[in-house]
C-alpha positions, 0 to 999 in steps of 0.5 A: 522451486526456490523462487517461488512463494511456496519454496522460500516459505517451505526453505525458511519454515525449516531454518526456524524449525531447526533453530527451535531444535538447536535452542532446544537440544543445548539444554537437552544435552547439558540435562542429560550430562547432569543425569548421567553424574547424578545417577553415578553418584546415587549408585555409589551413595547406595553402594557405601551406605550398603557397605557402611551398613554391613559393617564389616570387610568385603573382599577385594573382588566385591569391592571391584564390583561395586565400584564397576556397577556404580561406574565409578573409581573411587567414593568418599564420603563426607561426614562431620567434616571429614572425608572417608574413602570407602571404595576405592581402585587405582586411577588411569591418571590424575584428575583432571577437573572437579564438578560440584552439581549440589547447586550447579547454574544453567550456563556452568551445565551448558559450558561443562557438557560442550566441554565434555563433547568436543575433548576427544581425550579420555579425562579422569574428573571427580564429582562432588554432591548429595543425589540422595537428600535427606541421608546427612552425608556428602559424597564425591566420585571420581569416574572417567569421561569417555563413556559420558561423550560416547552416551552425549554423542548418542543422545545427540545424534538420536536428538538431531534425527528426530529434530530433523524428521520434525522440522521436514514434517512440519515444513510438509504440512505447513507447505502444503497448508500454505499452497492451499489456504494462501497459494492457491487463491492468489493463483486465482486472482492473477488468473482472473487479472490475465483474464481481464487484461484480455478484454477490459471492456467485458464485463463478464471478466470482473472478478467476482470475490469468494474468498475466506480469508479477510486479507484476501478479500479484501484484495479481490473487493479492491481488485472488483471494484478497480475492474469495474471502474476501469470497464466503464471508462473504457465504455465512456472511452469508446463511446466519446471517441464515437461521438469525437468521430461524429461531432469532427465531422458537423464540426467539419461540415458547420465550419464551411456553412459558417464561413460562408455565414461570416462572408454575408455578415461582413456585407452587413457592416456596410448597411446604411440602417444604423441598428443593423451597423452597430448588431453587424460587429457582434454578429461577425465576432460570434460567428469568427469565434463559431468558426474557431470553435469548429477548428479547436473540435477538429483539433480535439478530435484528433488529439486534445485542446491545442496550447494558448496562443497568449496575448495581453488584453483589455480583460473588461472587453471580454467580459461584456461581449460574453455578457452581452452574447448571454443576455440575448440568449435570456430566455423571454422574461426571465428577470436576471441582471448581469453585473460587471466588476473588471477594473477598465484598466486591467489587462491579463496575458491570456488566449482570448478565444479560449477565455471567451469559452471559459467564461461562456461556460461558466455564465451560460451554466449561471443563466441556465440554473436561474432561468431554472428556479423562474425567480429574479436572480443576479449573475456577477463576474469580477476581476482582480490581480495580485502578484502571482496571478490574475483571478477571475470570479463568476458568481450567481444567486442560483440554488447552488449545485446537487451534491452529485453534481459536486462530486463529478463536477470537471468529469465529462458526462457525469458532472451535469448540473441541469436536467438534460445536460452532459458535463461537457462545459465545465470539463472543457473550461477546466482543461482550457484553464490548465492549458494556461497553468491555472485552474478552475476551482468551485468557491462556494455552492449553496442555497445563496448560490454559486461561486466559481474561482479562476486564477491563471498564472502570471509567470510564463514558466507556469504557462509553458510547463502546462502546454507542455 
């Protein structure tokens, strides 16, 4: 019980309902201290002015009950500067203390009344004041204290019971309030979450947001709208693992016709035909770079791209071969020129193949949004290097990416920027540009085109941290 919301809310409403009890029955006691004096003072005012009035000797016994009605043992009456004993009666003891209530503060009234409570003797005390304002006369009594602690103590019992069936009752009702307005909604919730956690991929189970209060609602529309993003990546999960299965297996059977491509291709660099001799190179390299293609989706299918194996290497070389592959592949009068910025000299620490793919990526994506428009258009990729790192810029003079395409832009089918497209290329670029400890960033998109940023890291720490 204890450990529950509802317990320690149940535990705590009754401490602080208590507390305001205590806060309350300190005064309460002091006021019923001063009440207790103030009305023993008007009773012997009433009985010495009745006296004063009659002018004349009262006997000793009417005296006595006077005295006993007012509850007190002696009164003086104070007038013009001189102090008249009316009534008067032998004293248990002397005097212990004098209290003057014509004008007594609230922490004199509180000390005074815990004074009173916690002495277990009886006290013979004076009191000084005027109950009854207005009559010119000051009176003084003097009176014992054990019949005001037994009154205090009473009065203090009666206040702590009836504090007591206050705070368990408010306690009850705030509990069974809370249980129901606040308890019970969040039962709702984790039933719905240990629901769900039983079958993300079904989405009947996604929460469906009732409640009326706003903190509430406002955790069960954040909690939908976690479930439905969560369903859909466990469908786009499933779904690229199917499709990782299927593409394993063309890549598997692909590789073995490649191969054998690569053998054929190797005859044709001994051809006596000089056309064929210079196009039999390019045809090998990109049928090696095929094949390694089909390994490196093998190896994805299985767990995901493998590190970079990092050499140094003439970076402008690179580059024209993705620049040449691509120009082939222009479509048949399509105006696009292809320009080159690499020093000659600038040698980066990279995986070769797996930049060859980044960049393919990146200018196929460039060739395709112009080939697109049907207008002149210009491909530009630049090179540079500074202290930290080696960039890479690929820009075109294309469109410029959809809004939608910029949102989604490195996420697997979501991130396409063409008609037809999936995404795939710009997610499988990035991921190959992080395995290196870089990244991959879109510098700028729009009506003069495109422009994407490559920065891989000179320092190897950086690069092994990633493939780790």
């Amino acid at each position: 019980m204890i450990n529950t919301l509802t317990g320690r809310f149940l535990m705590l409403t009754i401490v602080f309902v208590m507390l305001a009890e205590v806060l309350i029955f300190v005064p309460s006691v002091a006021r019923f201290r001063e009440d207790w004096l103030l009305t023993r003072l008007e009773r012997a005012q009433i009985a010495s002015l009745a006296l004063l009035a009659a002018d004349s000797a009262i006997s000793e016994e009417l005296e006595q009950e006077l005295l006993s009605n007012a509850g007190v043992f002696n009164v003086v009456l104070r007038r013009d500067a001189v102090r008249e004993l009316v009534l008067s009666s032998p004293l248990p003891g002397p005097v212990h203390a004098t209290f003057d209530l014509r004008d007594p503060g609230p922490l004199a009234l509180v000390r005074d009344a815990f004074e009173v409570m916690t002495d277990p003797e009886n006290r013979v005390i004076r009191v000084i004041g005027d109950p009854v304002r207005g009559a010119g006369i000051l009176i003084e009594v003097t009176t014992e204290t054990a019949p005001l602690r037994a009154q205090m103590i009473e009065y203090g019992i009666r206040i702590l019971i009836l504090s007591a069936v206050i705070s368990v009752t408010t306690a009850i009702l705030l509990f069974v309030a809370v249980r129901y307005l606040l308890v019970a909604p969040m039962r709702r919730v984790v039933g719905h979450i240990t629901a769900y956690a039983e079958a993300p991929e079904d989405a009947r189970r996604i929460i469906t947001p009732t409640a009326r209060v706003r903190e509430l609602r406002e955790a069960e529309d954040a909690l939908a709208r976690m479930q439905m993003q969560l369903t859909g990546a466990l469908r786009q999960k499933e779904r690229l693992a199917q499709l990782g299965a299927a593409v394993a297996k063309v890549s598997h059977d692909l590789r073995n016709i490649l191969t054998t491509a690569s053998l054929v291709a190797d005859r044709l660099e001994r051809s006596d035909d000089p056309a064929v001799a210079r196009a039999a190179p390019k045809l090998v390299g990109a049928l090696g770079r095929a094949v390694n293609l089909c390994e490196s989706t093998l190896a994805f299918g299985k767990a995901e791209e493998p590190p970079p194996r990092l050499t140094r290497f003439a970076l402008r070389g690179l580059v024209e071969d993705v620049v040449d592959g691509e120009s082939l592949a222009a479509a048949e009068g399509a105006e696009i020129e292809f320009i080159t910025d690499v020093p000659p000299r600038l040698v980066v620490r990279a995986d070769g193949e797996q930049l060859h793919r980044v960049l393919s990526n990146l200018v196929r994506n460039a060739r395709q949004a112009l080939e697109a428009t049907g207008r002149p258009g210009t491909i530009e990729i630049g090179a540079g290097e500074d202290d930290a790192a080696w960039w890479i810029r690929v820009g075109d003079t294309g469109p410029g990416l959809p809004e939608k395409a910029r949102e989604n832009l490195f996420t697997p089918f979501q991130g396409g920027a063409r008609k037809g497209g999936f995404g795939l290329g710009l997610a499988i670029a990035a991921e190959l540009v992080r395995g290196h400890g870089g990244r991959l960033e879109l510098h700028r998109s729009d009506e003069d085109g495109t422009e994407f940023m490559i920065r891989l890291p000179k320092t190897a720490t950086q690069v092994q941290a990633a493939a780790e």
